[in-house]
C-alpha positions in Angstrom: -49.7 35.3 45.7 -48.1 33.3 48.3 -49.6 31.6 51.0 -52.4 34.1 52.1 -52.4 32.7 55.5 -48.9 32.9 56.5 -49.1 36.3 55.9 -52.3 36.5 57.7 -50.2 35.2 60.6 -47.7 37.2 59.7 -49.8 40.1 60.4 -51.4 38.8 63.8 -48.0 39.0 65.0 -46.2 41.1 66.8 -43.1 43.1 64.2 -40.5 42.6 66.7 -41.3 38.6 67.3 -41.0 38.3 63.4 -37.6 40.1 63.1 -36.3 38.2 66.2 -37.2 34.9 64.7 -36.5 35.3 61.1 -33.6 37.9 61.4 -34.1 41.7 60.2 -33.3 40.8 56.6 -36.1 38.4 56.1 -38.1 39.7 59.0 -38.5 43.2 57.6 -39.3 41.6 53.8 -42.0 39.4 55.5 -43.6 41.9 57.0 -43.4 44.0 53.9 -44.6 41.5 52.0 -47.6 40.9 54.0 -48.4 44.5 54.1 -48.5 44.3 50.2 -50.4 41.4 50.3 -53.3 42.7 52.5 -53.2 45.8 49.8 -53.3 44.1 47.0 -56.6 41.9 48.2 -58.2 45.6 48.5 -57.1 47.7 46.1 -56.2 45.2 43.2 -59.2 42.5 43.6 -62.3 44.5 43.0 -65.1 41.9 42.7 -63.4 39.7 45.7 -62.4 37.0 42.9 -60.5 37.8 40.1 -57.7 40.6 39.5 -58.1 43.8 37.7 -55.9 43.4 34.6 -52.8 45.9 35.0 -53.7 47.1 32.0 -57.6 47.8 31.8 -59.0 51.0 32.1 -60.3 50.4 35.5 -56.5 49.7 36.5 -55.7 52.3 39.2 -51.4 53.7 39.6 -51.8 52.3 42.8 -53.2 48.9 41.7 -50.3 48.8 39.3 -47.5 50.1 41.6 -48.7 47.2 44.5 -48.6 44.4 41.8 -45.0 45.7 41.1 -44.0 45.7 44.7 -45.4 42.2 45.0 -43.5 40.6 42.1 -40.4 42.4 43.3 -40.7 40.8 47.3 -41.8 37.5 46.0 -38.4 37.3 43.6 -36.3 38.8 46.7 -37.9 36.2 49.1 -37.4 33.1 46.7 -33.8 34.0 46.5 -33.4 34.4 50.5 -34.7 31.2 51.0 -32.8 29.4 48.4 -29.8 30.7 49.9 -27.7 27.9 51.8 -27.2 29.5 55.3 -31.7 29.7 55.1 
């Protein structure tokens, strides 16, 4: 994960401030992002400490398909930010 509590602030504020101030590219992957992020505490860390291993029995579709979304955002965010015009 990234920093949980940008996102957290990320999700206090308002979708249209976050667009305006990090453009609709970024905006709409932050938002996204922290979406995923707030998921991923509830559906993918059961015991409120570790992850459920993708791969155990106990692994849900959902758990598996929000850990994919996850890595997916975080690569497309990485490469947003390294860009020179960010």
């Amino acid at each position: 994960m990234l920093n949980q509590e940008f996102f957290e602030e990320i999700r206090k504020k308002d979708s249209t401030d976050i667009l305006n101030h990090f453009g609709p590219k970024i905006g709409k992957l932050l938002l996204r992002h922290a979406d995923l992020e707030d998921k991923f505490n509830t559906v993918c860390v059961e015991d409120g400490v570790k992850m459920t291993p993708l791969d155990s029995e106990f692994s849900t579709e959902e758990a598996r398909q929000i850990a994919t979304e996850i890595k997916l955002t975080t690569a497309k965010m990485v490469r947003e930010f390294q860009a020179p015009e960010n």
